[in-house]
C-alpha positions in Angstrom: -66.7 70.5 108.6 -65.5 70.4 104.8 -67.2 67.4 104.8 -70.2 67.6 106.7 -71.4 70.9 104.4 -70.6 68.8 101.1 -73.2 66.3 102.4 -75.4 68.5 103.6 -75.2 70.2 100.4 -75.8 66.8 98.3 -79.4 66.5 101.0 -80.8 69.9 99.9 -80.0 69.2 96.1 -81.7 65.8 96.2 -84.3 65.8 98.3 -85.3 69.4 99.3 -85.8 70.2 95.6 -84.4 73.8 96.1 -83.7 75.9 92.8 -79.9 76.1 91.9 -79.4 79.4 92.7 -80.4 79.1 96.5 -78.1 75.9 96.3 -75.7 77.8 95.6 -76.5 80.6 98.2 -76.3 77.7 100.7 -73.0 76.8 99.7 -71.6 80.5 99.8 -72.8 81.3 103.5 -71.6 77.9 104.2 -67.9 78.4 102.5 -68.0 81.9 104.6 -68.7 80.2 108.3 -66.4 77.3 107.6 -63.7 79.6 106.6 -64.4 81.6 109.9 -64.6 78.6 111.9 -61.1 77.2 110.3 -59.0 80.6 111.0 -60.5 80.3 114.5 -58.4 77.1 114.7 -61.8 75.1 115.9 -61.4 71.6 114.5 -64.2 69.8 115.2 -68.5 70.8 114.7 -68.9 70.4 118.3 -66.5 72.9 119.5 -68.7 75.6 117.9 -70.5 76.7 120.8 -73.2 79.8 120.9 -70.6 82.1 121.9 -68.8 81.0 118.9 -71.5 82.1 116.3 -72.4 85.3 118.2 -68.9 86.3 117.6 -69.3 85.5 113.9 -72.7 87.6 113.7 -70.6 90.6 115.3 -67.6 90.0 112.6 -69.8 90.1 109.8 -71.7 93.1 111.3 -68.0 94.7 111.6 -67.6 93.9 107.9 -70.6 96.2 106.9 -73.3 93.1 106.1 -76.6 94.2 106.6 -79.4 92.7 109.1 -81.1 91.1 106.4 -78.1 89.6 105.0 -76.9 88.0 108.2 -80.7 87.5 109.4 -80.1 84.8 105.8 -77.3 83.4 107.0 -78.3 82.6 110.6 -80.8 80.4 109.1 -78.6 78.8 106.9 -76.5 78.3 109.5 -79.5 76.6 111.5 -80.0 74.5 108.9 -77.2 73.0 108.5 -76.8 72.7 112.4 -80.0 70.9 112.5 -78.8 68.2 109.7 -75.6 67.5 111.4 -77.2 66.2 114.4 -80.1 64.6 112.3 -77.2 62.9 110.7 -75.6 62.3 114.0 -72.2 64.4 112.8 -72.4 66.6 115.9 -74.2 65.9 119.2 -75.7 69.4 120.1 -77.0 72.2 118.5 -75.2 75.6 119.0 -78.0 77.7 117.4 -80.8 76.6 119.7 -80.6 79.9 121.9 -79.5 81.9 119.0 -82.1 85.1 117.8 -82.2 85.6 114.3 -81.4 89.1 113.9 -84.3 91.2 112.9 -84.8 93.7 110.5 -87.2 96.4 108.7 -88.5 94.9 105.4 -89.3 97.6 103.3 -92.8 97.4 101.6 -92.4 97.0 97.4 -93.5 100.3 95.4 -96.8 99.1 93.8 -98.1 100.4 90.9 -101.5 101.9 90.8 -104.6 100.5 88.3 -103.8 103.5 86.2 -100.1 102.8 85.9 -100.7 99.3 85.0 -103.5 100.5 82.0 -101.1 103.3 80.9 -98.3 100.4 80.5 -100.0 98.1 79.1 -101.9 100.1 76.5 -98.7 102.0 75.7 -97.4 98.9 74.6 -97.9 99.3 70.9 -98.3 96.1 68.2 -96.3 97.1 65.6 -94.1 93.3 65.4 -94.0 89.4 67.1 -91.7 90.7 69.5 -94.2 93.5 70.8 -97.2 91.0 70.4 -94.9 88.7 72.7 -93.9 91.5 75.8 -97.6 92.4 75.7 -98.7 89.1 76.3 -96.3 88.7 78.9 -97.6 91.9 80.7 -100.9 90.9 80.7 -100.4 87.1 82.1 -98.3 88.7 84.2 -100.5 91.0 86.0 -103.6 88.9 85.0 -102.1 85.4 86.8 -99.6 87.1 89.9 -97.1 84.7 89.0 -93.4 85.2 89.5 -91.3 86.5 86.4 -89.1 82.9 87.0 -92.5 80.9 86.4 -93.5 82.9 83.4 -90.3 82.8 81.2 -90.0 79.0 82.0 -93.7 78.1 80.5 -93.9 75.7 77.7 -96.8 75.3 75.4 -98.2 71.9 76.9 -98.6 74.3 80.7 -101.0 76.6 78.9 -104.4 75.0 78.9 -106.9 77.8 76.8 -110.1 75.9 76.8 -110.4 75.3 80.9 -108.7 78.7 81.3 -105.3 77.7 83.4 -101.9 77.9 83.2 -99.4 75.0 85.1 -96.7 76.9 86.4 -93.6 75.4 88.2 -92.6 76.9 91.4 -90.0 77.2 94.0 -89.0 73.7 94.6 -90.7 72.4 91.5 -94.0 71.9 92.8 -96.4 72.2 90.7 -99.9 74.9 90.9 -102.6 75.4 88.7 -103.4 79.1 88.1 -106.8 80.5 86.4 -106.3 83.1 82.9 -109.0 85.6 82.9 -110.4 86.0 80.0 -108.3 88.8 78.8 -105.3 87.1 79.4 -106.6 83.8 77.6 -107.3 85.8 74.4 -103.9 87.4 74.5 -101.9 84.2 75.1 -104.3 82.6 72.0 -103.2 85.0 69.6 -99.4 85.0 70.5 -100.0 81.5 69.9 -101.7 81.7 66.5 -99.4 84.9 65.1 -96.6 85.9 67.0 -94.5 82.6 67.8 -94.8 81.1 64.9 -93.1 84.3 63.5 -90.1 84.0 66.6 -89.7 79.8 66.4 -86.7 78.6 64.8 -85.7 75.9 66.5 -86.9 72.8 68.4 -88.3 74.7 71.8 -91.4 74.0 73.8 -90.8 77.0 76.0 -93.9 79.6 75.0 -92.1 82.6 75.1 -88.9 83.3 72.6 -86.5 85.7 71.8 -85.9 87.0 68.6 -83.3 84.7 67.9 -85.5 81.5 69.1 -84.8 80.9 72.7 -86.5 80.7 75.5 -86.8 84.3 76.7 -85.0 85.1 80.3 -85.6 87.5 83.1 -83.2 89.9 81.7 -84.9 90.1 77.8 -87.8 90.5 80.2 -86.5 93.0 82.7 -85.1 95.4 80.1 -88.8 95.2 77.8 -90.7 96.5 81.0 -88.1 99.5 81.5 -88.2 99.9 78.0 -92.3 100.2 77.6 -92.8 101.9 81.3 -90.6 104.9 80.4 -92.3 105.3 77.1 -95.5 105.6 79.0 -93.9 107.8 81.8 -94.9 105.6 84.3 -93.1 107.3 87.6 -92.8 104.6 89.8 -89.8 102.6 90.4 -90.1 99.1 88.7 -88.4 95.9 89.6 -88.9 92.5 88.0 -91.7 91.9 90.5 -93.7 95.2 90.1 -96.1 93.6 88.3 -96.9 90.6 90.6 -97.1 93.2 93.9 -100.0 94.8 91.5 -101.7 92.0 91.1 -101.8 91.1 94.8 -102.9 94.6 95.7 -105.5 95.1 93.3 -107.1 92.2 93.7 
């Protein structure tokens, strides 16, 4: 089994094209059911049955996991199922008859239109690093794209005079996305006053830190707290806040 995930693994790295940190998801739900399969004494993948993974959904039920959670690792465990007999490792698939346990997604808290002006034009100018956050907020909320594909911009994706942005998404494909107008005159004067003030070192990422690095979620993260509870904005903000906005007041 060792074996088979390691390969598997090895497929999703170079040819799905998945970010490292669902990689590395993979690789945790898979440690989890191999180590559940190995104390169970089964040695081989095509002694794991339906039965075999309906007992390991009720374990990990009995060990507090949430729907959601094990809804996330039934399909990795699909997955994986689905390669070994692509690969012709196993010679049936256990999950075919198995539901994917369902669960109640909770809708994201959305900021209204005048939450999103009272943040933004709280967000005074008074240094680089302001002129930076509110640029930020507005492409942000002005583009809908995820806080991932904003810190990890560089110069060269931001394209003023048709009006775009090139953003990078989950897999590394590629998207063009149109800057309104306000955004476009916000990104052209971080360009023109604030970065030069923040770069000290060789970077083509567009957004720094203080210090000269590419910026991260968490610099991010903590500057909307920061700015949303000086403008006593109520509702409860995640990195994402902003980009649920955008798709609900559009």
């Amino acid at each position: 089994m060792e074996q088979i995930i390691n390969e598997f693994i090895d497929f999703i790295r170079l040819e799905k094209g998945l970010s490292q940190n669902t990689i590395q998801s993979y690789q945790r739900d898979l440690k989890q059911y191999n180590q559940y399969i190995t104390e169970h004494k089964i040695s081989h993948i095509d002694n794991i049955d339906r039965i075999v993974i309906q007992k390991y959904f009720a374990h990990l039920k009995q060990e507090g996991k949430s729907a959601k959670t094990i809804a996330r690792l039934a399909a990795t465990i699909r997955s994986f199922h689905q390669f070994a007999i692509r690969e012709k490792y196993a010679v049936k698939d256990p999950t075919i008859l198995i539901e994917t346990p369902k669960y109640e997604q909770k809708l994201p808290d959305v900021l209204s239109e005048d939450e999103v002006n009272q943040l933004l034009t709280f967000t005074h100018i008074t240094n680089p690093r302001d002129e930076r956050d509110r640029t930020m907020l507005e492409l942000l909320y002005g583009t809908g794209v995820r806080v991932s594909e904003l810190i990890q911009l560089n110069v060269e994706d931001v394209n003023l005079t048709m009006g775009f942005i090139r953003v990078f998404g989950k897999g590394n494909k590629e998207r063009l996305v149109p800057l309104g107008q306000v955004a476009c005159d916000w990104v052209e004067k971080y360009l023109a006053q604030a970065r030069p003030q923040l770069y000290k070192s060789s970077t083509d990422a567009l957004f720094l830190t203080q210090h000269g690095g590419m910026m991260s979620r968490q610099n991010f993260w903590y500057a909307i707290k920061r700015y949303a509870l000086q403008a006593g904005v109520q509702t409860e903000l995640s990195p994402h806040t902003l980009r649920h906005a955008f798709a609900t007041h559009l």
